[in-house]
C-alpha positions in Angstrom: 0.0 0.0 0.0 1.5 3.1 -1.2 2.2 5.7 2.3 -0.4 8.5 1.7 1.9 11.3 1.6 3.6 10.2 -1.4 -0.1 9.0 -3.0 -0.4 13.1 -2.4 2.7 14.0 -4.1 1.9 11.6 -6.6 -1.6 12.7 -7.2 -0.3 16.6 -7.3 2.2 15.5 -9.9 -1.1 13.9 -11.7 -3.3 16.7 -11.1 -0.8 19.8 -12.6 -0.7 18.1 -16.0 3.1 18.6 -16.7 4.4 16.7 -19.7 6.6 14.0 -20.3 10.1 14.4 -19.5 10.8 12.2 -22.7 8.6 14.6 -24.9 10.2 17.6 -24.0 13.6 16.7 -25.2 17.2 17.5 -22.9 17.1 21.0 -22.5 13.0 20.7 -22.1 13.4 18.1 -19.5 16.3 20.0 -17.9 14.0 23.0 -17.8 11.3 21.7 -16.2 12.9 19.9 -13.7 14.4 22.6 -12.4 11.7 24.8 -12.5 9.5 22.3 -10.5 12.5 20.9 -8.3 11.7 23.6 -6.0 8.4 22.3 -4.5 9.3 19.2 -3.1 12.6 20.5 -1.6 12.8 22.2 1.6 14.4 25.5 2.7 18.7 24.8 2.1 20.1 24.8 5.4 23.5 26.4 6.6 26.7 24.8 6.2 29.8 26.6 7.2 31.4 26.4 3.9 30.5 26.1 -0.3 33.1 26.2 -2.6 33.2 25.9 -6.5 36.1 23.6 -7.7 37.1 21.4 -10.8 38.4 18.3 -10.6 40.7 17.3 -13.7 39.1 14.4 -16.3 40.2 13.2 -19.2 37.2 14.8 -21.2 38.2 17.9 -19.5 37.5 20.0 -15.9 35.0 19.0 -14.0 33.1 21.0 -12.1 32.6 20.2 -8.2 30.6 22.1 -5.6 32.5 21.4 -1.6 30.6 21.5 1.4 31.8 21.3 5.2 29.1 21.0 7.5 27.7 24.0 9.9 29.5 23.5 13.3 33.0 22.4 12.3 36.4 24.1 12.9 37.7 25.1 9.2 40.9 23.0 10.0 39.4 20.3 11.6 39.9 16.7 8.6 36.1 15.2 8.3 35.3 12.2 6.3 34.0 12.6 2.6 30.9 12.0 1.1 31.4 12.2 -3.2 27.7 13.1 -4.3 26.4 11.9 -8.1 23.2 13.5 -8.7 20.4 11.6 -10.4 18.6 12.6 -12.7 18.3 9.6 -15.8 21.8 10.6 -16.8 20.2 13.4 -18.6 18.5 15.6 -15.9 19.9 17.5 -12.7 23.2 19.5 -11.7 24.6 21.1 -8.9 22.1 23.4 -8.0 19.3 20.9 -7.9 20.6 18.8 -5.7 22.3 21.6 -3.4 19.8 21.2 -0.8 20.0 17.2 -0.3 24.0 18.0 0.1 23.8 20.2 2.6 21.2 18.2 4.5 24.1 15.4 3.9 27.2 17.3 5.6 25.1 18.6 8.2 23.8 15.3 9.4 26.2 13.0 8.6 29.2 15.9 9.6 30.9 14.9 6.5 32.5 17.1 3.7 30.7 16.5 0.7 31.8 16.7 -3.2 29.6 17.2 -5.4 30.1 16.3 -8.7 29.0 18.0 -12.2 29.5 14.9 -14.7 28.9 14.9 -18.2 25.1 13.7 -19.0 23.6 12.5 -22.5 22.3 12.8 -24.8 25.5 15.4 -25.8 27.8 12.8 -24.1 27.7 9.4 -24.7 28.8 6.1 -22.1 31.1 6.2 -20.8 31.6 10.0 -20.6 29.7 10.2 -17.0 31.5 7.1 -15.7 34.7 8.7 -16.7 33.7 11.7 -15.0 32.3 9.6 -11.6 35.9 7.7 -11.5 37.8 11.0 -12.0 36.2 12.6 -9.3 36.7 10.5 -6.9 40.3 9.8 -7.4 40.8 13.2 -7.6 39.0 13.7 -3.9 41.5 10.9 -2.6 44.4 12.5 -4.0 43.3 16.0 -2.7 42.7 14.4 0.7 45.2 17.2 2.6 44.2 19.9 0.3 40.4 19.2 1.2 40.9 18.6 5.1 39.3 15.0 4.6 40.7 12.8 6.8 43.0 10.0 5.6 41.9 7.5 8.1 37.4 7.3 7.9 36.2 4.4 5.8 34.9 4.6 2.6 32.0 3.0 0.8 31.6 2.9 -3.0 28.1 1.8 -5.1 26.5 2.8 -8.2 28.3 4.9 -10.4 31.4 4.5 -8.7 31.1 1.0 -9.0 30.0 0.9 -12.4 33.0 3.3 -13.3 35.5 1.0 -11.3 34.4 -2.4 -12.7 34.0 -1.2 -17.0 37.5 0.6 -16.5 38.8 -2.2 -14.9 40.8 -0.4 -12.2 40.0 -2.2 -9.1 43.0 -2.0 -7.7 43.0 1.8 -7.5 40.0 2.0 -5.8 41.0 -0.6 -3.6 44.3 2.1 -2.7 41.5 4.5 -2.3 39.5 2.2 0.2 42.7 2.0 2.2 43.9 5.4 2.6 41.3 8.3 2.1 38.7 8.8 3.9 35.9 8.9 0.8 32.5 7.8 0.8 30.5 7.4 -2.2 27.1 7.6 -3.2 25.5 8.4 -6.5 22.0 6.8 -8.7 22.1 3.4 -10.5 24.4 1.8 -12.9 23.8 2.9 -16.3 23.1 0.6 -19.3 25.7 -0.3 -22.2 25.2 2.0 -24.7 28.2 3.6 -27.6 31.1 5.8 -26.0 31.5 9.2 -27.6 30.5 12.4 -27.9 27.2 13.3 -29.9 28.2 16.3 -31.6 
């Protein structure tokens, strides 16, 4: 039985008459999630720090967005959280998900990295994966630079996964695992589909 708040987000959803992601095209979709992202997302909460980086990737930079939670000393090394957004692969960026990474160095006093990747339909599989895998050996590498510290456990699923087991670089996560203090967390493996750009 579906829980009756979310039969009344679902039926609000229903009820508004808003088209098809899939009709509207990228930039449609993009649009319009945006646009609507805002009503199901509460007010953003303080952290102590934002920053804008870019990480380095080998279809080129790629933008980041670093949080420290409210409450911490600026020095003090916190585990890492690296964010992927989800969105389809297609959908989503750093702004809509700014909220939910907040909420996710606040509560889980973690510094978070959010990461921009590359989405189709203008860039192909592997392009995000590339981008997921980038990131996050990037974060590792950066450990000092980003006061993460080098001994918290870290967790990797989905994306990173995906990224870890189709480059076939196991043993580099494995390194990470070991000595950064990086956790993981991003939307579902994508499917096989061609690698390169669409343009």
């Amino acid at each position: 039985m579906l829980d009756p708040e979310a039969k009344a987000l679902l039926d609000a959803v229903k009820a508004a008459n808003r088209p098809e992601y899939a009709d509207l095209g990228a930039e449609g979709a993009r649009k319009l999630y945006k646009d609507t992202r805002g009503a199901v997302t509460p007010p953003a909460p303080e952290v102590s720090e934002i920053d804008n980086i870019a990480a380095p990737g080998p279809h080129g930079p790629i933008p980041l967005r670093y949080y420290r939670p409210a409450g911490v000393d600026k020095k003090e090394p916190l585990p890492a959280l690296v964010f992927y957004h989800g969105g389809g692969w297609v959908i989503g960026d750093l702004d809509t998900h700014d909220v939910a990474c907040r909420t996710l160095a606040n509560e889980a006093r973690c510094a978070v990295i959010s990461v921009d990747y590359r989405m189709g339909p203008e860039h192909k599989f592997p392009c995000a994966v590339d981008d997921a895998y980038a990131a996050l050996l990037w974060t590792a590498e950066e450990a000092r630079r980003l006061r993460i510290d080098p001994a918290a456990d870290f967790v990797r699923q989905d994306m990173t996964v995906t990224a870890t087991i189709l480059t076939g670089r196991r043993d580099r996560i494995h390194t990470v695992k070991q000595k950064d203090g990086v956790l993981a967390s991003g939307p579902a493996a994508p499917q096989e589909t061609a690698c390169a750009s669409s343009s």
